[in-house]
C-alpha positions in Angstrom: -108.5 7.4 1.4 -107.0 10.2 2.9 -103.9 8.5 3.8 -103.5 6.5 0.8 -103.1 9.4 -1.1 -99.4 10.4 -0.1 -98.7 6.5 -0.6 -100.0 6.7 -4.1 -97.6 9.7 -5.1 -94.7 8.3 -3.6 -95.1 4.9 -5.9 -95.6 7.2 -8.6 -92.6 9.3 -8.4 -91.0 5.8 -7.3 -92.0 4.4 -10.7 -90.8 7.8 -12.8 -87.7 8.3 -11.5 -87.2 3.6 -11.7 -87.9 3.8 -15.0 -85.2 6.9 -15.9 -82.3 5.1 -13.9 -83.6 2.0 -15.4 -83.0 3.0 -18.9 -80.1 5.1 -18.2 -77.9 2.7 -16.5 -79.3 -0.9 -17.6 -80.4 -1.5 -14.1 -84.3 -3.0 -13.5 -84.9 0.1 -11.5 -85.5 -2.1 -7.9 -82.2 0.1 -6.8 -84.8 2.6 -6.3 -87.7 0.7 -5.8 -86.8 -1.3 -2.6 -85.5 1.2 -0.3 -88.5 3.6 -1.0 -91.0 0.7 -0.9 -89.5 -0.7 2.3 -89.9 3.1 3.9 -93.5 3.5 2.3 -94.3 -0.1 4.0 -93.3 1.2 7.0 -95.2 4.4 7.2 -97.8 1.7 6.5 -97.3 -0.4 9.8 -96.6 -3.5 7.9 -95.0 -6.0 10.4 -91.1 -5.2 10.1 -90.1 -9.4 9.7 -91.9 -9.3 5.9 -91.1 -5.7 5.0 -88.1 -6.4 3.0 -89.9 -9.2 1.4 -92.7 -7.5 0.1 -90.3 -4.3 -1.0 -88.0 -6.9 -3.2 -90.9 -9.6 -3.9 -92.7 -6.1 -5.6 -89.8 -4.8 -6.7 -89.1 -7.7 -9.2 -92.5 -7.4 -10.5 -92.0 -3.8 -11.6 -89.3 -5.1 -13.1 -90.8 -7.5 -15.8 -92.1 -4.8 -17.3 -89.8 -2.4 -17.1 -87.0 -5.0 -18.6 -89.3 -5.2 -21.3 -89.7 -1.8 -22.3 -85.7 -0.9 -21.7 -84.1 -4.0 -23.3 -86.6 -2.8 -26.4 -85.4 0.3 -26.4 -82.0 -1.0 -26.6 -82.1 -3.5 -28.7 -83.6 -0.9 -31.2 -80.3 0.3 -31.1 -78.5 -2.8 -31.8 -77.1 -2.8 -28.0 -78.1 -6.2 -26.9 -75.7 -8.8 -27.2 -77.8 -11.8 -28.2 -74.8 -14.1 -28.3 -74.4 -13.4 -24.8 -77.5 -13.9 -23.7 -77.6 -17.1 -25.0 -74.5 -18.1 -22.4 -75.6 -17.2 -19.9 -79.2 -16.4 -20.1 -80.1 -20.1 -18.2 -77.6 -19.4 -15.3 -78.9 -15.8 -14.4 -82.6 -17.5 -14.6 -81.9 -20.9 -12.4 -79.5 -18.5 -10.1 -82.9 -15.9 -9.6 -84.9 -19.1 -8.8 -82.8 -20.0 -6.1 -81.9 -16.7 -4.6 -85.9 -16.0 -4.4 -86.6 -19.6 -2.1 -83.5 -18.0 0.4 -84.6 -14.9 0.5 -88.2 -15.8 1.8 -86.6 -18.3 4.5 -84.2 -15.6 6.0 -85.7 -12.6 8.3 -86.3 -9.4 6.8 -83.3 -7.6 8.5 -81.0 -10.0 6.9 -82.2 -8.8 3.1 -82.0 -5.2 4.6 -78.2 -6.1 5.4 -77.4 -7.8 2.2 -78.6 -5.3 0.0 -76.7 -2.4 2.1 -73.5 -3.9 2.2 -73.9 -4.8 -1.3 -74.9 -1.3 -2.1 -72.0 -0.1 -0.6 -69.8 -2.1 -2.5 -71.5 -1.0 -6.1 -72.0 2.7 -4.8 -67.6 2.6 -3.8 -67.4 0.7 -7.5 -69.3 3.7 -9.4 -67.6 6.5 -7.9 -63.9 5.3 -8.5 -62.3 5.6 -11.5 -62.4 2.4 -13.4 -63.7 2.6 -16.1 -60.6 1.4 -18.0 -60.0 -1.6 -15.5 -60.5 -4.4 -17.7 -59.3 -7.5 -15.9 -60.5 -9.9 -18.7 -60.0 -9.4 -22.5 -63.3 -11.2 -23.1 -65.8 -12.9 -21.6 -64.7 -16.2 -20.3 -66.0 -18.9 -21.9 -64.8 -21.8 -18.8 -66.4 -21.7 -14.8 -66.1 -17.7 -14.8 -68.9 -18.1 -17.2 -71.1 -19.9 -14.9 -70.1 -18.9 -11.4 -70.6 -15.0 -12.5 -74.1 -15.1 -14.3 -75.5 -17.3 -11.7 -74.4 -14.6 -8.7 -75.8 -12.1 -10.6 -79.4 -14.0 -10.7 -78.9 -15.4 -7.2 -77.9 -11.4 -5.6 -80.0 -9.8 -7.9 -83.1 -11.7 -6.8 -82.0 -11.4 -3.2 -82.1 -7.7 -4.0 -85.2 -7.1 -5.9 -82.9 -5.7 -8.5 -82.8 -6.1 -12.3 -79.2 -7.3 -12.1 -78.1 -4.6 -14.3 -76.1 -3.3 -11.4 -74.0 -6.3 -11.3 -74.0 -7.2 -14.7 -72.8 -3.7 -16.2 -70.0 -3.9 -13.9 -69.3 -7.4 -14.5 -69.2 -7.1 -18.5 -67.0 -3.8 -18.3 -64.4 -5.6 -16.5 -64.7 -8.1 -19.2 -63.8 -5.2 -21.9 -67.4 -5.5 -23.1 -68.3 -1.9 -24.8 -70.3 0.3 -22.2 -73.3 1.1 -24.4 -73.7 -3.1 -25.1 -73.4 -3.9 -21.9 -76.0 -1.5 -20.7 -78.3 -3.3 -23.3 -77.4 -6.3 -22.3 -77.9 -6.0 -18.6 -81.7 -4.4 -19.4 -82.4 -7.8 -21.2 -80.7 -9.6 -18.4 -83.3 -7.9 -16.1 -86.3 -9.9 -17.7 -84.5 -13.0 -16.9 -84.0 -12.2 -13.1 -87.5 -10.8 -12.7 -89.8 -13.7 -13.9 -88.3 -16.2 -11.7 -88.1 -14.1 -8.4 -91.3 -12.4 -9.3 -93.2 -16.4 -9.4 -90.5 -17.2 -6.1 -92.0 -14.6 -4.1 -95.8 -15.2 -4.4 -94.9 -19.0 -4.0 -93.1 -18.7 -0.8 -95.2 -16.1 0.8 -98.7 -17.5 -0.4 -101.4 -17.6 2.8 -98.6 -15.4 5.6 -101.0 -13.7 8.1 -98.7 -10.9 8.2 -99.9 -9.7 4.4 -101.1 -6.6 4.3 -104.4 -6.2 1.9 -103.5 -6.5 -2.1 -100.6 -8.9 -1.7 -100.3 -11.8 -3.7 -97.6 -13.8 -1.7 -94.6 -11.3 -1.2 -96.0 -9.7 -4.2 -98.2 -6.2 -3.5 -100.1 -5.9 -6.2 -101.1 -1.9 -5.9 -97.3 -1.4 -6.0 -97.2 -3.1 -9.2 -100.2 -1.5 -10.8 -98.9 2.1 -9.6 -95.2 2.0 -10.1 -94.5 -0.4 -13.1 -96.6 2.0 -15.7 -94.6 4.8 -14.7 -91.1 2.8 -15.2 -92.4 1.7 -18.3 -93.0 4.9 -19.4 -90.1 6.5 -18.4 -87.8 3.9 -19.4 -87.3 5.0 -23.2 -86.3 8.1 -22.2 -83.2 7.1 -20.2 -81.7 4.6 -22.8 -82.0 7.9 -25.1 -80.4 9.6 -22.6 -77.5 6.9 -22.0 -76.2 6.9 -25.5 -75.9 11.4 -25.0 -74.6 11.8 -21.7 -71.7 11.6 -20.0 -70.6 8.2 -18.5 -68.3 9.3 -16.0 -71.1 11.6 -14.9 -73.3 9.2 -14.4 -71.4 6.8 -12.4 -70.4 9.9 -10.1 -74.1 10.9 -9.3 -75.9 7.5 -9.2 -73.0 6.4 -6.4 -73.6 9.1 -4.4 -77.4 8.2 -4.3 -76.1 4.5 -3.3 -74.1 5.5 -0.7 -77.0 7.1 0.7 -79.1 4.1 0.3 -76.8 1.5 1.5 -76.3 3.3 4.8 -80.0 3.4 5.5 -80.0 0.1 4.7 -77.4 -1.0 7.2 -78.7 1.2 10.3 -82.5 -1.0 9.0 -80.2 -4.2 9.4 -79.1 -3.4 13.1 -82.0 -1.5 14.1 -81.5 1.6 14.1 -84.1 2.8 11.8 -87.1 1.0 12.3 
């Protein structure tokens, strides 16, 4: 019990802070939740070739609920885009299907390498000035709106993100207003989560390598300890969205993944355990 304790507080404060950046920026929170799960596993001695899984498998879990709560809290405010989700609401959910069933067949230090690099590439995205880059006047109605959602499923789910991180970006670009695309990409979360969440426990059902609580890639105490505290907390940061500075934001939350993508990377080639 002794040692579980220090486990316990680290998903807790995982969960609080999730759930803040999960309301703030639209995201599902996994951002946070994977790397410090994946780290927290390790400390645990769970064999390093299912780490990842379990990190993103649990990750997505969280995320159902806190989608739930966020996109809520959002729509309150009239900031989801129901129109939108319509589109492209059945490609984010087949592409999250199908991202989960690759992710389980690949070794954990690939996941480890795909969501560095792809880190990276968001973290280098948030901290240059774009916000007024808006390639597209609208979002495209033709192949764009079917290659893009399904990425953002298929990464996402890869990821144990909520896709928010993708999709914010993604409907910016398409001169969507920040605040609605933030709402949207909370409600886009939901759609990513269910699929990988079920794609996980399928795919990792009866592995030897489980530790104790897991339900397929699925660890269920993560779940039970971090997703009340995201759900919690989630509120508070869509308030907090719609008072503080964007810019700000962007600024901070790269710098964090920056940090997190390059401990990712030195997992993927084996420099960090």
């Amino acid at each position: 019990m002794e040692g579980l304790l220090p486990l316990v507080f680290t998903m807790l404060a995982t969960g609080l802070v999730a759930g803040v950046i999960a309301g703030l920026l639209g995201v599902g929170g996994g951002i946070v939740i994977v790397p410090v799960l994946d780290t927290a596993l390790a400390v645990r001695g769970v064999d390093p070739a299912i780490r990842m899984h379990i990190a993103v498998g649990t990750s997505l879990a969280t995320i159902i609920f806190t989608s739930i709560s966020s996109a809520r809290a959002h729509h309150a405010r009239g900031a989801v885009d129901m129109d939108l989700a319509r589109l492209w609401g059945p490609f984010i959910f087949v592409g999250s299907m199908m991202g989960s069933v690759v992710a389980a067949a690949v070794d954990s230090a690939v996941l480890a390498a795909i969501f560095g690099v792809v880190a990276l590439l968001i973290a280098i995205q948030m901290l240059l000035p774009l916000e007024d880059y808006r390639p597209w006047k609208s979002v495209p109605r033709g192949p764009g709106g079917i290659i893009a959602p399904s990425l953002i499923g298929g990464l996402s789910s890869m990821m144990g993100i909520g896709g928010g991180t993708f999709s914010v970006a993604i409907l910016t670009m398409m001169s969507q207003p920040i605040h609605r695309a933030v709402g949207t990409a909370a409600f886009f979360g939901l759609l990513i989560a269910i699929p990988g969440t079920l794609g996980f426990i399928v795919n990792g059902w009866g592995d030897p390598r489980l530790p104790v609580g897991n339900l397929g890639y699925v660890n269920l105490i993560g779940v039970a300890l971090i997703a009340p505290m995201t759900v919690m907390m989630a509120p508070l940061g869509a308030r907090l969205a719609h008072k503080l500075s964007k810019r700000h934001l962007s600024l901070a939350f790269g710098v964090f993944l920056g940090i997190v993508s390059v401990r990712m990377i030195l997992r993927a080639t084996g420099v960090l355990g």
